[in-house]
N, C-alpha and C positions, 0 to 999 in steps of 0.2 A: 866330441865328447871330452877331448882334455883340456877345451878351455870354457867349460860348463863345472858348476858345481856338482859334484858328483854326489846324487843323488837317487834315489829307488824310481824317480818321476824318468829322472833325466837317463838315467840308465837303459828303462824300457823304451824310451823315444827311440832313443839309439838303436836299439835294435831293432823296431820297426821303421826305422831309415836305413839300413841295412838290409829287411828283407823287401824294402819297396823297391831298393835301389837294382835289387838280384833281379825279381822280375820285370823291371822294365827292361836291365839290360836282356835279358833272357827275350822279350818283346821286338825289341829291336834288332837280335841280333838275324835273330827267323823275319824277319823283314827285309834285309840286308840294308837298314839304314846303317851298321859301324861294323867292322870288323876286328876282333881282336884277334890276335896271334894266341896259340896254345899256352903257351910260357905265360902271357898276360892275363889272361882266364885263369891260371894256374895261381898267379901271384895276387888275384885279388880275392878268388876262391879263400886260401890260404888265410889274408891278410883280416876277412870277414870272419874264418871259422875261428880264428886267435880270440877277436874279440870279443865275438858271442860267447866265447865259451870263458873270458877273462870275468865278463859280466854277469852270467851265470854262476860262477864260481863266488864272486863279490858281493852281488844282490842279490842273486835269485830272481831273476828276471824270466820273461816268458819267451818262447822262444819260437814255437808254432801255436797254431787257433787250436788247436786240443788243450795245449798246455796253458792258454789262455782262458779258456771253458772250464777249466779242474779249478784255475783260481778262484774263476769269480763262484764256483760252488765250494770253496773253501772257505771266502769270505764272507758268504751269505751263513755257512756253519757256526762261524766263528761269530759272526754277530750273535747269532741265534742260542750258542753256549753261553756269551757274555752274558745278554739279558737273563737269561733261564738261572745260569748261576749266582749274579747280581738278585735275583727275585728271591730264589733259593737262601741268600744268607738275611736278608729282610726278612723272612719269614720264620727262619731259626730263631732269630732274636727271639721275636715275639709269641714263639710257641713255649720258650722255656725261660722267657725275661721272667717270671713271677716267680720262679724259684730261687732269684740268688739275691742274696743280700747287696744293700748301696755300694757299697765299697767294691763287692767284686763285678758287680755292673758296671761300674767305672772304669776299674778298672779293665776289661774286657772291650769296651768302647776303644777306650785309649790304646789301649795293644792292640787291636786288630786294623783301627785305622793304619797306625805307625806302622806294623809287619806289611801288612799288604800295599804299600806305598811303597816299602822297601822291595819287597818282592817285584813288584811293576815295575821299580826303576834299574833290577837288575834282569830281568827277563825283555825290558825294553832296549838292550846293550847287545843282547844274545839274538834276538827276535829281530832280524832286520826287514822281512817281509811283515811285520807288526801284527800276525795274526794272532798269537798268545797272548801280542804286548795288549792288544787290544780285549780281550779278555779279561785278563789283570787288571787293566785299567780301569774297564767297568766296576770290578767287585770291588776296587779300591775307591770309586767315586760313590760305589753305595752304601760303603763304610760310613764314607766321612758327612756322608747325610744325613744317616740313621746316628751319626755316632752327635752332631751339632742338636738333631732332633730330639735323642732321650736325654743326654745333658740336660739341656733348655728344661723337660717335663721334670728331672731327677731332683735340679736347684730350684725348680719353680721361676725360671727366668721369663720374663714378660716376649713375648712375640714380635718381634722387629724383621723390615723388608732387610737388615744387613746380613741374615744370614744368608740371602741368595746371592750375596753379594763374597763372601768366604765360599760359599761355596761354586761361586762361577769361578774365583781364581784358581780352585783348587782345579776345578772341571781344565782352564786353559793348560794349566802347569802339567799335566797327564797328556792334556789332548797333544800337546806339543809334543812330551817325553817318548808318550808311544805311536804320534803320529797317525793316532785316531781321529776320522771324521765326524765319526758321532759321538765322539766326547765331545769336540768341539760344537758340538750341534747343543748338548746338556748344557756347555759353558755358556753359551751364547742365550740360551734357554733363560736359563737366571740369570746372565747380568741383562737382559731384556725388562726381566719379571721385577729385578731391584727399582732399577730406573721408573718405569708404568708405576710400580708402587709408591712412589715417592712422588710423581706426578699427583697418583690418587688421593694421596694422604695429604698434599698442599691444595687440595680444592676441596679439604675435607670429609674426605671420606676413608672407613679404617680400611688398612692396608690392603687384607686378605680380598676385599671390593673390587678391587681396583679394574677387573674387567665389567663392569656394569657399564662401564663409562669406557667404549673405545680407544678412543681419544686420546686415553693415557699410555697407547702403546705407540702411536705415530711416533716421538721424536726416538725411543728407543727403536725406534727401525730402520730411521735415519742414521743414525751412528753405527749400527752394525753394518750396513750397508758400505759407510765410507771408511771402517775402519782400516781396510790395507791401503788406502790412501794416506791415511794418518800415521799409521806405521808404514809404509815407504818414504812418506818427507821428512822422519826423521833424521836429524843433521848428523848421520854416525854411520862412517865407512863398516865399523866392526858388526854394526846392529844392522846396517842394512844387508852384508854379506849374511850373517846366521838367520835375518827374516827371508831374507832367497830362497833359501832349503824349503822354504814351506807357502812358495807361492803356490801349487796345489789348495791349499787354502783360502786362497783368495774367490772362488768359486760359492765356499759354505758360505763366505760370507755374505757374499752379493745373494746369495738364493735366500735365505735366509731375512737379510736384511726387503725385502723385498716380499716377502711371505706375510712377514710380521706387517708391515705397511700396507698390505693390497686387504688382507682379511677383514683389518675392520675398518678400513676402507669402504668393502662388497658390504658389512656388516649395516652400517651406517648410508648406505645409498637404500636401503630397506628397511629402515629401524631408526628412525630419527630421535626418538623416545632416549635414545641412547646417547646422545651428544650432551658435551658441557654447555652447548651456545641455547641463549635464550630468546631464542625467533621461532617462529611458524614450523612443526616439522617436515610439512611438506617442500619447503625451501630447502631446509636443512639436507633432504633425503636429496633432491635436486642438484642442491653444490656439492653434492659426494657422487654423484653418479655422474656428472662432469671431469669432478678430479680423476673419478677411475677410469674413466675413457683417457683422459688426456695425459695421467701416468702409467697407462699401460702401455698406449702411442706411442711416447718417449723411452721407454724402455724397450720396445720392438726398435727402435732409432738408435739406440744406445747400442744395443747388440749387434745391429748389422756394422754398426760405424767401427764399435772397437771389436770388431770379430769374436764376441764374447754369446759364445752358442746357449749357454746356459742362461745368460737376462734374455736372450732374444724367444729363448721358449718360456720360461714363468711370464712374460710380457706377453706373450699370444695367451696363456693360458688364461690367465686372469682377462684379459680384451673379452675371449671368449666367452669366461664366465660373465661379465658385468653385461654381456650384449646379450646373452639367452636369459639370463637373471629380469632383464630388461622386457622380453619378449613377452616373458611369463607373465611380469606384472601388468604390459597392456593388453595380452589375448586371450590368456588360458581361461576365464572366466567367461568369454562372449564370443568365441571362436569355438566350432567341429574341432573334435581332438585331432582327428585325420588333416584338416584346414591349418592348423597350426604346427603340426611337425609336417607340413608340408613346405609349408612358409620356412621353415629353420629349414630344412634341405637347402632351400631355393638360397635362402641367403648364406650356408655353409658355400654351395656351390661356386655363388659371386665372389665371397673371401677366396677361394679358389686360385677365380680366376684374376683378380687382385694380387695376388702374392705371387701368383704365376707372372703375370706382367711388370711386377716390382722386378721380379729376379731378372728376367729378360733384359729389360733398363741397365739394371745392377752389373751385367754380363757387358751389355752395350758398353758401358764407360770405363770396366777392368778392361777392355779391349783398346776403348781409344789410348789408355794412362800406357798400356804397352805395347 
């Protein structure tokens, strides 16, 4: 722990290497594979309860499976406040927007983004478990939506994809501040929707379009996907120590970047109508329902290789969908309903037993390497 960034991630590790480390000795000791002396039991007793409780004191870390079960129904609260509240001041607006003159609409915009950003960034100084910060942060990113949105309608400003572009930085600058993952999820949202729009709009089509045509979201799901790549090879000691703190992060982004790729991907292996290319759509449907087999593969590859649990299940997920999606489109129509989810048993089964005999292999060669 003291030669790790000391972080809310890094902290809870710690202590679930601590209580791993208690029960196996506890394991072993009723085995009689080691023996320790009372004094030793005593002094490591001792040397775990300092820390748990140094860590507990500092982040607020979890410390038994109760107190890890109150979190995550704290967290699931606190989302569920954010939105409700975030939804809550949208909807003020526009129940009593029609009673106040330009100027104090403006003004009201302006002031309530700026307090509530301030409020976020001092409640995210206080709030090290980020459960309020994350709240705050919400109603501060529905400010500055609502607040770019009546602007825009108040001057009569014409409609442009950069506003999701102000508003993804704003989305990052929070997500960061309060160490929220579904702000980062909104950030990521719009500078997706900026990029697709701006695809849409160079192949001519107006902005707000811009999902008619899949195709326009592929390279922005590529870049969300590689971006903690891009930010880790950046050449700066300083910037790569403060992006550490939030390799937690690196997760949203990969699932994410990956979500946005596979959908219209699935989208377009069944809707050719919907591609920029001007060939046969049945072709068209064909080389998408190839890519998604052979980018789901590589992502179940990718995940076992760099131990990344999170590509290795949206890659099964998606294999899954493209291969039942598939099913549907040669049997559902000419095959017993009973005949065809028989069939999809028979072949879940076989994936089965496929993955069962991967892992075995997989088992086989962690064995010989030690």
């Amino acid at each position: 722990m003291e030669n790790r960034k000391p972080t809310m991630q890094n902290a809870q590790a710690r202590a679930d290497q601590i209580q791993a480390f208690d029960l196996e000795l506890t394991e072993l000791t009723s085995n009689s594979v080691i023996m320790l002396s009372e004094q030793q039991n005593q002094s490591i007793q001792s040397y775990h309860h300092d820390v748990i409780n140094a860590l507990k004191q500092q982040y607020n870390i979890d410390d038994t499976a109760a107190s890890k079960q109150l979190s995550l129904g704290m967290k699931i609260a606190s989302l569920v406040a954010a939105l409700a509240l975030a939804s809550s001041m949208f909807f003020l607006f526009f129940q009593f927007w029609g009673l106040f003159s330009t100027g104090v609409q403006v003004f009201a915009l302006v002031a309530f983004s700026i307090l509530s950003f301030i409020v976020t960034a001092l409640i995210a100084q206080k709030d090290f478990a980020g459960y309020y910060a994350k709240i705050a942060g919400l109603i501060s990113f529905g400010c500055f939506v609502l607040n770019l949105n009546m602007l825009g309608q108040i001057y009569s400003i014409t409609p442009s994809p950069n506003a999701f572009l102000v508003w993804s930085a704003f989305g990052f600058i929070l997500a960061y501040m309060c160490k929220a993952k579904v702000l980062l999820v909104g950030a990521i949202i719009c500078f997706a929707s900026f990029i697709s729009m701006y695809f849409g709009t160079w192949s001519g089509m107006y902005f707000i379009s811009f999902g008619e045509k899949p195709e326009n979201i592929l390279f922005a799901s590529l870049l969300v996907f590689c971006l903690p790549f891009i930010l880790n090879a950046i050449p700066s000691p300083t910037f790569t120590k403060q992006i550490a703190e939030f390799s937690h992060f690196d997760k949203v982004y990969r699932v994410m970047g990956m979500i946005l790729f596979f959908l219209p991907v699935l989208v377009l292996s069944n809707w050719g109508q919907g591609s920029h290319l001007s060939i046969d759509t049945k072709i068209i449907e064909q080389c998408y329902q190839v890519l998604g087999f052979v980018s789901a593969g590589l992502a179940i590859w990718l995940g076992v290789k760099k131990q990344w649990r999170h590509v290795n299940v949206t890659g099964n997920i998606f294999f899954i969908l493209f291969l039942y999606t598939k099913f549907f489109d040669w049997w559902w129509d000419w095959l017993p309903k009973y005949l065809f989810f028989f069939v999809m048993g028979v072949v879940s089964i076989l994936l089965l037993v496929l993955f069962k005999r991967l892992r075995s292999d997989h088992h086989a060669q962690q064995g010989v390497k030690g």
